[in-house]
PATORRO-446946 format. One record per residue (C-alpha): residue in one letter; x, y, z. Coordinates in pm, whole numbers, padded with zeros to 5 digits, always signed. Layout:
aXYZ/...
% end
This chain:
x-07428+08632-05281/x-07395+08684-04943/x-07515+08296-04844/x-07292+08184-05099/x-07017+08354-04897/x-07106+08229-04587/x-07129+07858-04683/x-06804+07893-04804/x-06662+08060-04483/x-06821+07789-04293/x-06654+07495-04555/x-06308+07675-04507/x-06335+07661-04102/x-06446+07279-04151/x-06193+07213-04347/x-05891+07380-04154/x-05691+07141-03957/x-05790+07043-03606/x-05481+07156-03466/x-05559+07523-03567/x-05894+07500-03374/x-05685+07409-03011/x-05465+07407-02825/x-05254+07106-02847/x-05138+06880-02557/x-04768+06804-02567/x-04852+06427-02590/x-05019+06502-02893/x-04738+06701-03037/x-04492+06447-02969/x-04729+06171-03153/x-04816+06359-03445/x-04453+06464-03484/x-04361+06069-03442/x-04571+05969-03717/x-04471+06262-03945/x-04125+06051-03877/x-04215+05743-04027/x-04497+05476-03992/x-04419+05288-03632/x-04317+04987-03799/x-04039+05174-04057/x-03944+05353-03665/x-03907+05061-03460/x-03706+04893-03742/x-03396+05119-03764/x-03168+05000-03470/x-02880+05294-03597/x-02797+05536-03882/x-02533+05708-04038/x-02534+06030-04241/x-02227+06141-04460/x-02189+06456-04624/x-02010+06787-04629/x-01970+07085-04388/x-01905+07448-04416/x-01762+07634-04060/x-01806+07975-04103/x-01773+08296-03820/x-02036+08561-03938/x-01912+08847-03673/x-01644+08925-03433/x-01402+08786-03650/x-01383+08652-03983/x-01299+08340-04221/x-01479+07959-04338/x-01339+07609-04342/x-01497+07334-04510/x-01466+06976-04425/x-01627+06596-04435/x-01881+06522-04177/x-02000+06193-04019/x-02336+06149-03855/x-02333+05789-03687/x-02599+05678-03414/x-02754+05389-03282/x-03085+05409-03012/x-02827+05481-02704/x-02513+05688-02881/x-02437+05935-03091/x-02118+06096-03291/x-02125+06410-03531/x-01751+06450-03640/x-01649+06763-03852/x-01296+06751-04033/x-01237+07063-04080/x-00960+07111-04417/x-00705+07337-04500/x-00631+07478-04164/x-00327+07337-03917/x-00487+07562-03653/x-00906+07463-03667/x-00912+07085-03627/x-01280+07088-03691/x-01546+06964-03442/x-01641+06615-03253/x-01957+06596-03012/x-01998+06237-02888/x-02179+06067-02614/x-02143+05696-02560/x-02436+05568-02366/x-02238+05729-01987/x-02044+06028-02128/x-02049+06294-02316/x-01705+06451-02499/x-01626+06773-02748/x-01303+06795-02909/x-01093+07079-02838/x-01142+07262-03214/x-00833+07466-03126/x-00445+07445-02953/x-00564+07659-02717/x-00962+07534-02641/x-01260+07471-02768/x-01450+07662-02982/x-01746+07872-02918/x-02006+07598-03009/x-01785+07332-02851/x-01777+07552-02514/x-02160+07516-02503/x-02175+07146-02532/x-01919+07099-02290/x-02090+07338-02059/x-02451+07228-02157/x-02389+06813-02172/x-02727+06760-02144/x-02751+06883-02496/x-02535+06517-02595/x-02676+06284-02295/x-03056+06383-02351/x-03046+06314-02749/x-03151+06656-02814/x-02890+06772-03043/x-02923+06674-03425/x-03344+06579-03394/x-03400+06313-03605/x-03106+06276-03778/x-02984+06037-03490/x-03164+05715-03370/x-03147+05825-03019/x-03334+06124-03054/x-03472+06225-02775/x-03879+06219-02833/x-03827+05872-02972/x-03809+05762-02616/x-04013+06013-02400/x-04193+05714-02233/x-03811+05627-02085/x-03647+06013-02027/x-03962+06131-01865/x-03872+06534-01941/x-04122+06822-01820/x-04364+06883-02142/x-04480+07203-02226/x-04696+07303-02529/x-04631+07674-02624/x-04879+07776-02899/x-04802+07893-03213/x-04495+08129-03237/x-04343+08300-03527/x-03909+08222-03620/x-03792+08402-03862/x-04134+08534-04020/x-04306+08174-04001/x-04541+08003-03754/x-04435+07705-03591/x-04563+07471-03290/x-04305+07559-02986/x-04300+07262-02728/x-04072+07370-02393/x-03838+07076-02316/x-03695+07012-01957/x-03478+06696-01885/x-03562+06496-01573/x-03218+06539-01461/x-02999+06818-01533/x-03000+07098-01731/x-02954+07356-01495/x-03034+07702-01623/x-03087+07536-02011/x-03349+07695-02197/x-03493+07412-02429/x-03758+07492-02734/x-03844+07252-03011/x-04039+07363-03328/x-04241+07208-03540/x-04397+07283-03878/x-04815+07275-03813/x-04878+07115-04162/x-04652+06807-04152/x-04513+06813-03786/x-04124+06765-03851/x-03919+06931-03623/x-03758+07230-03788/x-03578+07411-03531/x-03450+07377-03194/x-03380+07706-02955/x-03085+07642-02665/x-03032+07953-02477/x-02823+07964-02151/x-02690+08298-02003/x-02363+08320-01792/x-02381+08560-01525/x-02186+08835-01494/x-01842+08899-01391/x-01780+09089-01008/x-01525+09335-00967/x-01391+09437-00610/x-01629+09726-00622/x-01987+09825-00732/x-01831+10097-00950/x-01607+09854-01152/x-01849+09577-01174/x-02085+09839-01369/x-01941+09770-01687/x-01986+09389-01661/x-02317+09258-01786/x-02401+08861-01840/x-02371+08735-02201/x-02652+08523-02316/x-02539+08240-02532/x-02822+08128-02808/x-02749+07822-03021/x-03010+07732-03261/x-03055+07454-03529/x-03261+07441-03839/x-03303+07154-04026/x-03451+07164-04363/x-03429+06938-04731/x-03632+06656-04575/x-03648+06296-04809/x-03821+05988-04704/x-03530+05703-04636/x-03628+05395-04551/x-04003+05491-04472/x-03865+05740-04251/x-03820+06151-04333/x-03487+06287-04279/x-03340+06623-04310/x-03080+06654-04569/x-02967+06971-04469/x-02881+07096-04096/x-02755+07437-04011/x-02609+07515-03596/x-02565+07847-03542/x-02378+07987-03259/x-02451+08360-03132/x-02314+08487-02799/x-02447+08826-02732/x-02294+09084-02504/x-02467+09368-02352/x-02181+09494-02185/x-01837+09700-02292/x-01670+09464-02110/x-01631+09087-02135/x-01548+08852-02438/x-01769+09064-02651/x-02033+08948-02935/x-01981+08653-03176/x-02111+08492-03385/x-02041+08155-03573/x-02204+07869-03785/x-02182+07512-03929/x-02352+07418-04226/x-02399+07081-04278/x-02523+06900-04601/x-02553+06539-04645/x-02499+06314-04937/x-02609+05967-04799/x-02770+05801-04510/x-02786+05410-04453/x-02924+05238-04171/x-02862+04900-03997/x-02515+04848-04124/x-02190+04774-03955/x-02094+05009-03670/x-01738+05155-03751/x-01644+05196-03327/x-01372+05456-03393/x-01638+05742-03515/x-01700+05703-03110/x-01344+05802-03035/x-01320+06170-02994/x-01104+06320-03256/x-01143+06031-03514/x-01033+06053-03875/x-01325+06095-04141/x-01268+06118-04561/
% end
């Protein structure tokens, strides 16, 4: 009995994937993620992409209320648009985060701003310019090209999100970022990116005196994306269903205080290759 354990021990270490045995390089990360993608060939042969579907903009805590609207996904290998319409409100007018190949925009969700999410994007651009945000739902995503961007790699081991182990790989532009906090996630059995970590903190505020500037603490600003639902399209595997969740955390009594938001995105189709409608890269444009 006991050899007949041990030779099956030693058949269940043989066959447990290689990756579980060591530690991964990020190169190899990057290709095993790129061909849990798609085959090179079904890769290389998508030029852009659009996604349609259906939103859901929701604030969780310090405050209250959803709005649901259409959303467009276009992209093409140097551009990208995601335009929310938010309905039923005269006062939300939704979200828009383009960049165009030299600059990157957000729409003002409000009369009086931007919104929480649309604060971070405009403070964090490299977000839009580096083809981080979305993965692989747009063309220019930014491991697609990591020959060209030439970002600092690091491979973090295994780490748990929300109860489940997933590769973490540390992502650092070339240019930019400033004090950007980058990590990408991957599942270890089929390599898609999952989830992707932003966190930035804003220092904080100084009163005219030690005393009063007690009560002021930084606020650390986390947005995170999970994508999930993926379906092969094309001989490519996309996510069908993308969640960005906004959470700006407070440790102070003084400040803007906590909040925390979300956009939950499901899509209904995705083509690729067809004709390029130019106003999705005008910020604020109209989507049905």
């Amino acid at each position: 009995m006991r050899s007949l354990l041990l030779v099956v021990a030693v058949l269940a270490l043989a066959s447990a994937p290689a990756f579980a045995a060591k530690k991964m390089t990020p190169e190899e990360l990057v290709e095993a993620h790129l061909q849990a993608i798609g085959p090179e060939a079904a890769r290389r042969a998508i030029d852009s992409r659009e996604f349609k579907g259906h939103g859901i903009w929701r604030v969780i805590a310090g405050g209250s209320g959803q709005i649901p609207g259409p959303i467009v996904a276009v992209s093409d290998k140097q551009r990208m648009s995601m335009r929310f319409a938010s309905q039923g409100s005269t006062n939300h007018f939704g979200e828009h985060f383009l960049f165009d190949g030299e600059d990157a925009e957000v729409l003002r969700a409000f009369q009086n701003g931007f919104s929480g999410m649309g604060e971070f994007m405009l403070t964090n651009n490299t977000v839009l310019k580096e083809g981080l945000l979305g993965g692989v739902v747009f063309a220019n995503w930014a491991l697609l090209d990591v020959a060209g961007r030439e970002p600092k790699l690091k491979y973090a081991g295994l780490k748990k999100q929300d109860g489940v182990e997933l590769h973490r790989l540390d992502y650092k532009p070339r240019k930019g970022g400033g004090g950007l906090d980058v990590e990408l996630y991957f599942e270890p059995d089929t390599f898609r990116h999952v989830r992707t970590r932003y966190a930035f903190e804003i220092p904080a505020q100084q009163a005219t005196s030690p005393e009063a500037s007690a009560g002021f603490q930084p606020s650390i600003i986390a947005v995170t994306e999970i994508f999930s639902n993926f379906r092969e399209v094309d001989g490519v595997f996309l996510p069908a269903n993308w969640l960005i969740r906004y959470d700006r955390t407070n440790q102070g009594s003084q400040g803007r205080g906590s909040y925390l938001s979300e956009l939950e995105i499901g899509f209904q189709s995705v083509s690729h290759n067809g004709p390029v409608n130019e106003e999705l890269y005008k910020l604020g444009a109209k989507v049905e």
